[in-house]
NUSESE-132782 format. One record per residue (C-alpha): x, y negated, z. Coordinates in nm, 3 decimals, m for minus. Each point is the difference from the previous one (the first is absolute). Example, Ala and Ser with C-alpha at 12.3 -4.5 7.8 and 13.67 -1.06 7.14 Angstrom:
2
<atom c1="1.230" c2="0.450" c3="0.780"/>
<atom c1="0.137" c2="m0.344" c3="m0.066"/>
END
This chain:
351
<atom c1="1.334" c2="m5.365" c3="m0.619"/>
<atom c1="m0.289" c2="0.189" c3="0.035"/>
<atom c1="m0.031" c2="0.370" c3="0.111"/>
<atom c1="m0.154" c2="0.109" c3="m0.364"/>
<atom c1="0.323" c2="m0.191" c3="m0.155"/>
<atom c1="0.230" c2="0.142" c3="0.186"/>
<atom c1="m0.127" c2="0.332" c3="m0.075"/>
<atom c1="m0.041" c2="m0.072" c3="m0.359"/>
<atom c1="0.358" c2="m0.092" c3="m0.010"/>
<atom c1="0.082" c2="0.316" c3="0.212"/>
<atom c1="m0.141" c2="0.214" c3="m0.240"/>
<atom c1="0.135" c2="m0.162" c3="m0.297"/>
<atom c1="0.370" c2="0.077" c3="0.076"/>
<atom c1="m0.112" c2="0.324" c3="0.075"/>
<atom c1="m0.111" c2="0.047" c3="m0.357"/>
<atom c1="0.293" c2="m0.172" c3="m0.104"/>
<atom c1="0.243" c2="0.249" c3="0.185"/>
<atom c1="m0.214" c2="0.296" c3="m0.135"/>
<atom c1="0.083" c2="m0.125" c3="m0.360"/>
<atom c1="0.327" c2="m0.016" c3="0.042"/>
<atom c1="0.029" c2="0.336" c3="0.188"/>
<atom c1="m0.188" c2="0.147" c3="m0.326"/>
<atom c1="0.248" c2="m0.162" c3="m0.242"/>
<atom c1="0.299" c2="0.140" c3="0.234"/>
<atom c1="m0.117" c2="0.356" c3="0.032"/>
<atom c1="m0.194" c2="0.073" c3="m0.334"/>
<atom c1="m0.064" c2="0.352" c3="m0.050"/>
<atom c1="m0.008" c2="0.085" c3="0.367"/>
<atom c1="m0.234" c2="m0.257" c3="0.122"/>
<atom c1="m0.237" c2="0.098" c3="m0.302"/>
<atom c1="0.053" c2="0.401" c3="0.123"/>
<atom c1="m0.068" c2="m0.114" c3="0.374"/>
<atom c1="m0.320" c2="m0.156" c3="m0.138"/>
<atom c1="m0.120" c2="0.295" c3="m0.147"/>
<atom c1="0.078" c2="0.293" c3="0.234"/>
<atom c1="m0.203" c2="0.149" c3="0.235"/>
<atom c1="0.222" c2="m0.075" c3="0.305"/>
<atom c1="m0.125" c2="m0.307" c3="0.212"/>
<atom c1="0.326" c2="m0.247" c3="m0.042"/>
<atom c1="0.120" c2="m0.354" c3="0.095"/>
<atom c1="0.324" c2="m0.215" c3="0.012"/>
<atom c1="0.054" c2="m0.211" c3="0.261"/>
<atom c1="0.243" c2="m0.336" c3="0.018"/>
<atom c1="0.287" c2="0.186" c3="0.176"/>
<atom c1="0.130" c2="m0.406" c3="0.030"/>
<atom c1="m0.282" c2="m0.108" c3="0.165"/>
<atom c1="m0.137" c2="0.054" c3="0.367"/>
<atom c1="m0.237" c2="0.244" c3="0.000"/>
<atom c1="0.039" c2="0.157" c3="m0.321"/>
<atom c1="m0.278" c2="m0.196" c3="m0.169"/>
<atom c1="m0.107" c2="0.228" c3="m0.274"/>
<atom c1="0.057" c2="m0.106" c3="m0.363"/>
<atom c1="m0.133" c2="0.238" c3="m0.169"/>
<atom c1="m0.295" c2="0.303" c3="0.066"/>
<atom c1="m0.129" c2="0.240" c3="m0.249"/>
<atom c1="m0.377" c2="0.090" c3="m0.080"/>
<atom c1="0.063" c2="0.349" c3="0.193"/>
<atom c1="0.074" c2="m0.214" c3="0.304"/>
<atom c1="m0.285" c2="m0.253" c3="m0.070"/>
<atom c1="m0.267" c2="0.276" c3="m0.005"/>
<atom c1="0.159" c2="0.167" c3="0.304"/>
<atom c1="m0.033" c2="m0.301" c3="0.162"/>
<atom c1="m0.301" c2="m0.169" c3="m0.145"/>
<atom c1="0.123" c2="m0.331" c3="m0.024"/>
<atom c1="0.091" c2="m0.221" c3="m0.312"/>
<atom c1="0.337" c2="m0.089" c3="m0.139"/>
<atom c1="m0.068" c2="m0.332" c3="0.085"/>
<atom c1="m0.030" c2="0.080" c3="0.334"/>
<atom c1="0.302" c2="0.246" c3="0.051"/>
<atom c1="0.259" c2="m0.207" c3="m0.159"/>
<atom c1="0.192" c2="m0.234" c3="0.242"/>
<atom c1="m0.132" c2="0.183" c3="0.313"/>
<atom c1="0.216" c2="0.168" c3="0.250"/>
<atom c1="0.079" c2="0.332" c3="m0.063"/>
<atom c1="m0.161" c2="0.106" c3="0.318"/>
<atom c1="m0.340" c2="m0.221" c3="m0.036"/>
<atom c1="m0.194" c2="0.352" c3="m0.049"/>
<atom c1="0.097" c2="0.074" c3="0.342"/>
<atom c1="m0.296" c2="0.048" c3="0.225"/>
<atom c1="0.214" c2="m0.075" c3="0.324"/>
<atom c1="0.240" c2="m0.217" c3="m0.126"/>
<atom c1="0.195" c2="m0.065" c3="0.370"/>
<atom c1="0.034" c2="0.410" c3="0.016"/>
<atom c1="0.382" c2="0.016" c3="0.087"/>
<atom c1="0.031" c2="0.311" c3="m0.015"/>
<atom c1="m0.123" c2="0.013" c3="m0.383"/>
<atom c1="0.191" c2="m0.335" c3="m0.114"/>
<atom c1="0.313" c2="0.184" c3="0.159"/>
<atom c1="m0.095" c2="0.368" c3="m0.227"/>
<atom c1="m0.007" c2="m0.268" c3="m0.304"/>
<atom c1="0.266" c2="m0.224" c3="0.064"/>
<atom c1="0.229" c2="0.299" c3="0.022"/>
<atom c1="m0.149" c2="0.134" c3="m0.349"/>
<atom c1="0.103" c2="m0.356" c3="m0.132"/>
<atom c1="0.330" c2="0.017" c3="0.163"/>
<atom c1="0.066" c2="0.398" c3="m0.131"/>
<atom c1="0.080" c2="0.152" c3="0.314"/>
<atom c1="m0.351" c2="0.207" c3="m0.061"/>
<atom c1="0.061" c2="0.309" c3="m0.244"/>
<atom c1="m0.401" c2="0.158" c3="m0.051"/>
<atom c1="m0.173" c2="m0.308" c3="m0.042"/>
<atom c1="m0.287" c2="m0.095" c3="0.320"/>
<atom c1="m0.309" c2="0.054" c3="0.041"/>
<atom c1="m0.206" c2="m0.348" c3="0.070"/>
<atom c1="m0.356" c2="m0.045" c3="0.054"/>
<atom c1="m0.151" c2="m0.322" c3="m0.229"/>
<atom c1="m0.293" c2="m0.167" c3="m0.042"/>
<atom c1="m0.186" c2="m0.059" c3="m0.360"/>
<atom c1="m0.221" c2="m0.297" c3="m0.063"/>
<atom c1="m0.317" c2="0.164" c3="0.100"/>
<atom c1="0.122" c2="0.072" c3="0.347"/>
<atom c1="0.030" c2="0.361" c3="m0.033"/>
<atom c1="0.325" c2="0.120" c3="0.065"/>
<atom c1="0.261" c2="0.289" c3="m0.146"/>
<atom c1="0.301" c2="0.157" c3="0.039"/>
<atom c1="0.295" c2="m0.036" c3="m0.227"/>
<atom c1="0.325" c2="0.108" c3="m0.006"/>
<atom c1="0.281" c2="m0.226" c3="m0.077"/>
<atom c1="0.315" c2="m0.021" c3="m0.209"/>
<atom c1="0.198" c2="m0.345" c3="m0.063"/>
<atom c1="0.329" c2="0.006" c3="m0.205"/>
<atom c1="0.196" c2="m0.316" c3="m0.094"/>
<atom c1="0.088" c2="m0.150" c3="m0.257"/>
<atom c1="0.321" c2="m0.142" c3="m0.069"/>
<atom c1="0.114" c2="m0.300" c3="m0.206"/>
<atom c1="0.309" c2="0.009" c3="m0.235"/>
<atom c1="0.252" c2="m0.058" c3="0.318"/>
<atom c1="m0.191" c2="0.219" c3="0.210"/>
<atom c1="m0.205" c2="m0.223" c3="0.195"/>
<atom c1="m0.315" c2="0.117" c3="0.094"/>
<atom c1="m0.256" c2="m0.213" c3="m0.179"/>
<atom c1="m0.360" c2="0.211" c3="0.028"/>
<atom c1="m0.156" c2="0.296" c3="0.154"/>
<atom c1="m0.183" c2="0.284" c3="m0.178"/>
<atom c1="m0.274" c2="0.151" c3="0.198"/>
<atom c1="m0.220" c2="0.243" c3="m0.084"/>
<atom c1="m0.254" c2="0.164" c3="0.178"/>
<atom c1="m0.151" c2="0.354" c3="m0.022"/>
<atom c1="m0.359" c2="0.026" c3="0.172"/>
<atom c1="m0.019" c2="0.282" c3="0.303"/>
<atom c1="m0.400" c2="m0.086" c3="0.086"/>
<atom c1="m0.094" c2="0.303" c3="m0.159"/>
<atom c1="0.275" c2="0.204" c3="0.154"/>
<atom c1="m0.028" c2="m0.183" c3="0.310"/>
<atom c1="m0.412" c2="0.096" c3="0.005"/>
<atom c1="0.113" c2="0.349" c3="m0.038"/>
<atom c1="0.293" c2="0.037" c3="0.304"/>
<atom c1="m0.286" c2="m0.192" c3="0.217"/>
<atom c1="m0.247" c2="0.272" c3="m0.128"/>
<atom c1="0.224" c2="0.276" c3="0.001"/>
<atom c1="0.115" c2="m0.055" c3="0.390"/>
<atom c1="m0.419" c2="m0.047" c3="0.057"/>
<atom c1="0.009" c2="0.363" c3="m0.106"/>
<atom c1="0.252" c2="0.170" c3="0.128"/>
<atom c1="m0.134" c2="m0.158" c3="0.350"/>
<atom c1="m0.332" c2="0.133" c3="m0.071"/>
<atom c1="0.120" c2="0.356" c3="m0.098"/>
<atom c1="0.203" c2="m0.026" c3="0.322"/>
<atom c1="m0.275" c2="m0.106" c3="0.201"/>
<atom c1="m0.196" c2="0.290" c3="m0.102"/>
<atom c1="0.278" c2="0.291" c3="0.011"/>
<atom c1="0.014" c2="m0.138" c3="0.399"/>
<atom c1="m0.402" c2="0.051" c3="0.007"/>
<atom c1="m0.003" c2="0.324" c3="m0.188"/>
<atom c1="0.288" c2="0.155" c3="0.190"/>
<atom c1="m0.186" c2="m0.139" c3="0.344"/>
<atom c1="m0.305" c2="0.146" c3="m0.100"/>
<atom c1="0.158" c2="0.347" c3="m0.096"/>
<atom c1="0.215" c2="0.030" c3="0.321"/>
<atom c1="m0.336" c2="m0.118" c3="0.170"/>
<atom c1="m0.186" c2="0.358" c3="m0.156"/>
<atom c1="0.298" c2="0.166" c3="0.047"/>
<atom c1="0.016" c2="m0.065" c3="0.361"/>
<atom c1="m0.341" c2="m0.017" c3="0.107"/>
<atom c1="m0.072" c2="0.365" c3="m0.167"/>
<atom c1="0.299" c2="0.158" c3="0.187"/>
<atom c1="m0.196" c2="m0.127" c3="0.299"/>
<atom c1="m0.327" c2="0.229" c3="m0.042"/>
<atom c1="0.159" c2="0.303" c3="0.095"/>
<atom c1="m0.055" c2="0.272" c3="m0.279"/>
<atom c1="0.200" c2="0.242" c3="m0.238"/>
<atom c1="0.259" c2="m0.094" c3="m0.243"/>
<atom c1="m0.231" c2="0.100" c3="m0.299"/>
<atom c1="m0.288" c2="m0.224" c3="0.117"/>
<atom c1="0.248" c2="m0.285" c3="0.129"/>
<atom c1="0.168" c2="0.031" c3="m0.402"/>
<atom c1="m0.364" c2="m0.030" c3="m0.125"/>
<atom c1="m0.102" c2="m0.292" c3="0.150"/>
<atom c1="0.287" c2="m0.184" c3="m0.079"/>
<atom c1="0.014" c2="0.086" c3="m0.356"/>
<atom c1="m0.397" c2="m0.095" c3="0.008"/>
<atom c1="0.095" c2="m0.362" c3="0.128"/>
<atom c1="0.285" c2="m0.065" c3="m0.195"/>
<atom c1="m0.223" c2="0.117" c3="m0.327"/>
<atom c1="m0.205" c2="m0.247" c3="0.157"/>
<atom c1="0.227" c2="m0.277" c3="0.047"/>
<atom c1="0.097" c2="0.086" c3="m0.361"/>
<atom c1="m0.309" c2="m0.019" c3="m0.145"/>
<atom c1="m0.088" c2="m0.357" c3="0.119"/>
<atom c1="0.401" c2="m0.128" c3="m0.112"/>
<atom c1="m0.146" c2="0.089" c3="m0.350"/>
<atom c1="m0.320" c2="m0.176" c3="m0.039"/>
<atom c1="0.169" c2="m0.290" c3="0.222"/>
<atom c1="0.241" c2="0.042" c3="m0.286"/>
<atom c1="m0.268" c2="m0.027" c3="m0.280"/>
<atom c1="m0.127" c2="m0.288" c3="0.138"/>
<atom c1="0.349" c2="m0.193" c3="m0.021"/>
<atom c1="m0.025" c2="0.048" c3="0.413"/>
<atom c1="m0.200" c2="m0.308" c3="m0.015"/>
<atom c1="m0.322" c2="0.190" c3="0.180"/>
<atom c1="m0.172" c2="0.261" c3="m0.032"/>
<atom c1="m0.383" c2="0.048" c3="m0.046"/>
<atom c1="m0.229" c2="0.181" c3="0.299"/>
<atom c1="m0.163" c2="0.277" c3="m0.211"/>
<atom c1="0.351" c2="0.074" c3="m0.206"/>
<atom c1="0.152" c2="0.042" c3="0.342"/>
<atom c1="m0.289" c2="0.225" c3="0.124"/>
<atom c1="m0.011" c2="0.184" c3="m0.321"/>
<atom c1="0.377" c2="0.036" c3="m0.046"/>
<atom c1="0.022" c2="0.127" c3="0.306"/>
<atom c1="m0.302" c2="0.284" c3="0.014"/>
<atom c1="0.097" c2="0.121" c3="m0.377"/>
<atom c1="0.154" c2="0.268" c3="0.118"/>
<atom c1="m0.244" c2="0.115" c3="0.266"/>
<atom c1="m0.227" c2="m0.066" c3="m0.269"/>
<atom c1="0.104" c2="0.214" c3="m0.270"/>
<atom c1="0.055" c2="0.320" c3="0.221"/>
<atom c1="m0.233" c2="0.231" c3="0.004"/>
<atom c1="m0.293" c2="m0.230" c3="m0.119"/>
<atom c1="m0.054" c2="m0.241" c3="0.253"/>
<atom c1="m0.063" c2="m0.300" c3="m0.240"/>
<atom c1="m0.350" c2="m0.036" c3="m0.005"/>
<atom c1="0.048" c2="0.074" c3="0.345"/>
<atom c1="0.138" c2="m0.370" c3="0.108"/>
<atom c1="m0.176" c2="m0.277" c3="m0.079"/>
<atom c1="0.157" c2="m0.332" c3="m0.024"/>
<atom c1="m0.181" c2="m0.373" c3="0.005"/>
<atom c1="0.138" c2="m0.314" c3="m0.009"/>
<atom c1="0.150" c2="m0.314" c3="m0.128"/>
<atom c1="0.365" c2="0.023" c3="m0.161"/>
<atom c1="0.110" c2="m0.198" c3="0.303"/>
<atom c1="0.370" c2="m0.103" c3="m0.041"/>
<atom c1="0.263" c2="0.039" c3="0.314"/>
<atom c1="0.361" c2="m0.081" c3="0.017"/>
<atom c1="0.277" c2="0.223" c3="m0.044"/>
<atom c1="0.074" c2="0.115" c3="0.345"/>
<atom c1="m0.391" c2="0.016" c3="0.080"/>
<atom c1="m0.035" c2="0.213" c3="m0.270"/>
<atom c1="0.234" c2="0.251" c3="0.069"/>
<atom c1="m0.116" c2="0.011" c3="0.391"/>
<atom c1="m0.403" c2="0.093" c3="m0.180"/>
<atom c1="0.167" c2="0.260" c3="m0.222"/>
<atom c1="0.172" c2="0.219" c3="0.249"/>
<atom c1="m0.305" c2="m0.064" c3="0.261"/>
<atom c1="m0.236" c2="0.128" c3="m0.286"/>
<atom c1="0.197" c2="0.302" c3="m0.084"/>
<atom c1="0.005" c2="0.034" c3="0.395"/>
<atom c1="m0.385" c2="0.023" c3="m0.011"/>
<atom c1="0.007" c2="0.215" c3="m0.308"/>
<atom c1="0.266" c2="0.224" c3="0.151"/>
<atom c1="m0.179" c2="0.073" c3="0.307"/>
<atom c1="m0.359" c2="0.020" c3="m0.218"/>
<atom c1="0.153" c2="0.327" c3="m0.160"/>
<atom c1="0.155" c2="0.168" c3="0.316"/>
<atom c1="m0.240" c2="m0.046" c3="0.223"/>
<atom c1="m0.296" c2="m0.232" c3="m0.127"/>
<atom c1="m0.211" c2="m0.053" c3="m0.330"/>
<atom c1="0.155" c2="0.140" c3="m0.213"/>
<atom c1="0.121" c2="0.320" c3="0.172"/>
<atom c1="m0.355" c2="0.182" c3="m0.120"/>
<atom c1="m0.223" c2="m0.019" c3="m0.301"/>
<atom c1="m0.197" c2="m0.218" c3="0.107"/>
<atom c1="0.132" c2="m0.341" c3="0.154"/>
<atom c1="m0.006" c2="m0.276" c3="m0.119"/>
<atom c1="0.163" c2="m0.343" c3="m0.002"/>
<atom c1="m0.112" c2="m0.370" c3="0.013"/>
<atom c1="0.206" c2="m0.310" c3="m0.025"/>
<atom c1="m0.144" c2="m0.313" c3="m0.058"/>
<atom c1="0.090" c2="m0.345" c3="0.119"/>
<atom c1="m0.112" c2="m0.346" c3="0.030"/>
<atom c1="0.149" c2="m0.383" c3="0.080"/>
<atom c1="m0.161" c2="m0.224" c3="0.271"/>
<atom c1="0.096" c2="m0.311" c3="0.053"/>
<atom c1="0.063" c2="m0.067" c3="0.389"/>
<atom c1="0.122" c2="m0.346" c3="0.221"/>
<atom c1="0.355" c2="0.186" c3="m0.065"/>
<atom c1="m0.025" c2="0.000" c3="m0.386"/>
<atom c1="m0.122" c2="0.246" c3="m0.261"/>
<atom c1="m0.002" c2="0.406" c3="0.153"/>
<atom c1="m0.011" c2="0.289" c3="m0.208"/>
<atom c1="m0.241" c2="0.263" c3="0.187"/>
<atom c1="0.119" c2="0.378" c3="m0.127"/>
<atom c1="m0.185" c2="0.343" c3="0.120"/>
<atom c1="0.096" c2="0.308" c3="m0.086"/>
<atom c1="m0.231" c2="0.260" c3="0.081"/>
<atom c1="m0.038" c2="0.347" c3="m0.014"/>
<atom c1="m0.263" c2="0.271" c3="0.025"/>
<atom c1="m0.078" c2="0.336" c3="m0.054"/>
<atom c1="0.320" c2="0.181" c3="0.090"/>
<atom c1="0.062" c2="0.167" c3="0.335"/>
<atom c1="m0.145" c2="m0.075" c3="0.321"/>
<atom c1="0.294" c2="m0.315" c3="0.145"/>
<atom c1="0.131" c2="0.034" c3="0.328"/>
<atom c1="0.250" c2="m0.350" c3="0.127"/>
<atom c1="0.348" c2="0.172" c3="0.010"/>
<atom c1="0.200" c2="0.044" c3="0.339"/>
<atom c1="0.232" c2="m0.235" c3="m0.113"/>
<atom c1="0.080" c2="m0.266" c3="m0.303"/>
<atom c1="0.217" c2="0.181" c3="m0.244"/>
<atom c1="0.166" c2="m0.248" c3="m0.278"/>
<atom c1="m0.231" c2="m0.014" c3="m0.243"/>
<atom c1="m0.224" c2="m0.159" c3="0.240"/>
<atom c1="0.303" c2="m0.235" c3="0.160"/>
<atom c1="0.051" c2="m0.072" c3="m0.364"/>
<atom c1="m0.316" c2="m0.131" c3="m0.070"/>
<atom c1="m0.101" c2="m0.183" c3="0.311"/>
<atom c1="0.369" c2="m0.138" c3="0.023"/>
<atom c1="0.125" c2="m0.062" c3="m0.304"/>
<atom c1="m0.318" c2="m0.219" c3="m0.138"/>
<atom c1="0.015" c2="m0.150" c3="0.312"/>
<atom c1="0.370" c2="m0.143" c3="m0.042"/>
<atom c1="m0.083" c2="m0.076" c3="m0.384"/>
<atom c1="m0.186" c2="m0.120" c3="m0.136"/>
<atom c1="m0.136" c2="m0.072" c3="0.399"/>
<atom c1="m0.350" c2="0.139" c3="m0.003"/>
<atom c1="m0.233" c2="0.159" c3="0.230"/>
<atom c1="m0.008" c2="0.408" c3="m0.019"/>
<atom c1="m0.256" c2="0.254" c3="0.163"/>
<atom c1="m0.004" c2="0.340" c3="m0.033"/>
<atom c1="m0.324" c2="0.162" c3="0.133"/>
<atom c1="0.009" c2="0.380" c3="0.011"/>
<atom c1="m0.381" c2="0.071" c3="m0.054"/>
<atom c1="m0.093" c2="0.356" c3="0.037"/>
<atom c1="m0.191" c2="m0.041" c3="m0.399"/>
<atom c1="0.367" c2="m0.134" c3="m0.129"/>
<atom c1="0.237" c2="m0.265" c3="0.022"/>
<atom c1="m0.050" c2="m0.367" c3="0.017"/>
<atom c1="0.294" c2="m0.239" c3="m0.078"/>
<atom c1="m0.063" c2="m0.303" c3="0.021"/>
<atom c1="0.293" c2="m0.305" c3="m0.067"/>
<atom c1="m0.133" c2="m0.394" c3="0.034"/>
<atom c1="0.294" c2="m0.136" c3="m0.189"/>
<atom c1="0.066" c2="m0.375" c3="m0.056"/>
<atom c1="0.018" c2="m0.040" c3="m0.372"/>
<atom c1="0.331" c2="m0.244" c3="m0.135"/>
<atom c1="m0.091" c2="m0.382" c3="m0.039"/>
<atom c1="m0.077" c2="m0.057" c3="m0.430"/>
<atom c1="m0.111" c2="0.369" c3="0.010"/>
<atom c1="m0.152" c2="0.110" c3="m0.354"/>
<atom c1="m0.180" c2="0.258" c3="m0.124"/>
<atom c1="0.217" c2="0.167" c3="m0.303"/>
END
């Protein structure tokens, strides 16, 4: 006998048991049929539990025909059908000893696979012999898709509570370091954390997928900007260049840094300084570089200080560590020169 025959034959007593199963059950086969549930029975007499009957909820769960469910093994959507430890989580539904149902991972037709969870009663003849299995199958993808994305978040947020807290004990600590008085020392820590702040919410706007260069530079100038007139003192040209979160929250607080130490003591501590920020990318044997200056003139003779204070460790440091560039600070007697050679992200984009 050929193969073809003998699979012809095969699936002609499976049609043949489905009929009669119909014409025993009536009204519940034709409600199975119809409801939304994904459903089968299984030959509880047979090894294997060859299924005798599937419903269209279970055929479009599945993808495959009827033709091509009935007479299978119940566990032929399996995707690792040797996995002992999920035959035993199924055998034990079959055998009752499971009270919740179990969660199994199956394969459709297509390949793709999804989650289900399962529930298999018996059913019982006239002398109380079991004769068939009712499964049915409720479909956790979606759910599942949602725990996976759900933990993805909650180990992001916790990721960047450890970075945020880091960086605030970091300003904390290193401004108790400059010796000074309590007022100052509770003004430049409010200033950072306002800082810190400030770049959390447009990291925030932007899904804290990036952030662009000249929202980061303007974000973080605003307020310098908006005192006492000093727009059209600070002029700002560039591309939109986009940087990763952490990278973006290092430029932030060194900007407002810059600005900071512009109005104390630089630029913007007269009438008549001014500001200039521009950047540009080169591309170098080590990849693409984004070459930033930010230069100032016209405010009070500059003399170097006696020693780094932390907005200058801050600046010099921090980019350093992220996002790893390059930073100069020349202390020309005209004004301040900053100037950070920063290694721009691989697929960087102008947004």
């Amino acid at each position: 006998m050929s193969e073809i025959t003998k699979k012809s034959d095969q699936q002609k007593v499976a049609e043949a048991e489905v009929e009669s199963f119909r014409k025993e059950l009536g009204p519940f086969v034709v409600a199975a049929e119809t409801t939304r549930m994904a459903m089968v029975f299984t030959d509880a007499t047979k090894p294997d539990n060859p299924i005798i009957f599937a419903n269209d909820s279970f055929l479009a769960l599945t993808g495959y025909d009827r033709e091509e469910v009935l007479g299978k093994s119940f566990n032929f959507l399996m995707p690792h059908g040797d996995d002992a430890e999920v035959l035993t989580r199924i055998k034990a539904e079959f055998g009752g000893s499971s009270s919740s149902g179990t969660e199994v991972l199956y394969r459709r037709k297509d390949g793709s696979e999804f989650w289900t969870a399962l529930f298999v009663s018996p059913v019982r003849d006239d002398g109380g012999d079991i004769v068939q299995y009712f499964a049915s199958f409720v479909d956790l993808t979606k759910h599942k898709e949602d725990e996976a994305q759900l933990k993805m978040l909650i180990d992001e947020l916790n990721h960047r509570v450890k970075n945020t807290l880091s960086a605030v004990q970091s300003i904390v600590w290193q401004t108790l370091r400059t010796p000074s008085d309590p007022k100052a020392i509770r003004e430049a820590i409010e200033s950072r954390l306002f800082a810190l702040s400030r770049s959390h919410d447009l990291l925030t706007r932007e899904k804290w997928e990036s952030a662009g260069l000249l929202d980061i530079v303007h974000d973080a100038l605003e307020p310098f900007g908006v005192s006492g007139g000093r727009a059209d003192r600070i002029a700002v040209t560039g591309e939109n260049i986009r940087f990763p979160p952490q990278s973006a929250l290092a430029l932030g607080i060194a900007f407002n840094e810059l600005a900071t130490n512009a109005v104390k003591y630089g630029a913007l501590s007269n009438a008549a300084g001014s500001i200039l920020i521009e950047w540009t990318k080169k591309t170098t044997p080590a990849g693409q570089q984004l070459l930033l200056n930010w230069k100032e003139k016209d405010g009070p003779p500059v003399t170097p200080p006696a020693h780094k204070g932390f907005g200058s460790r801050v600046i010099e440091r921090g980019l350093a560590h992220e996002p790893g560039g390059t930073i100069y600070l020349d202390y020309r007697p005209d004004g301040l020169v900053c100037t950070m050679d920063i290694p721009l992200p691989g697929g960087t984009r102008d947004g």
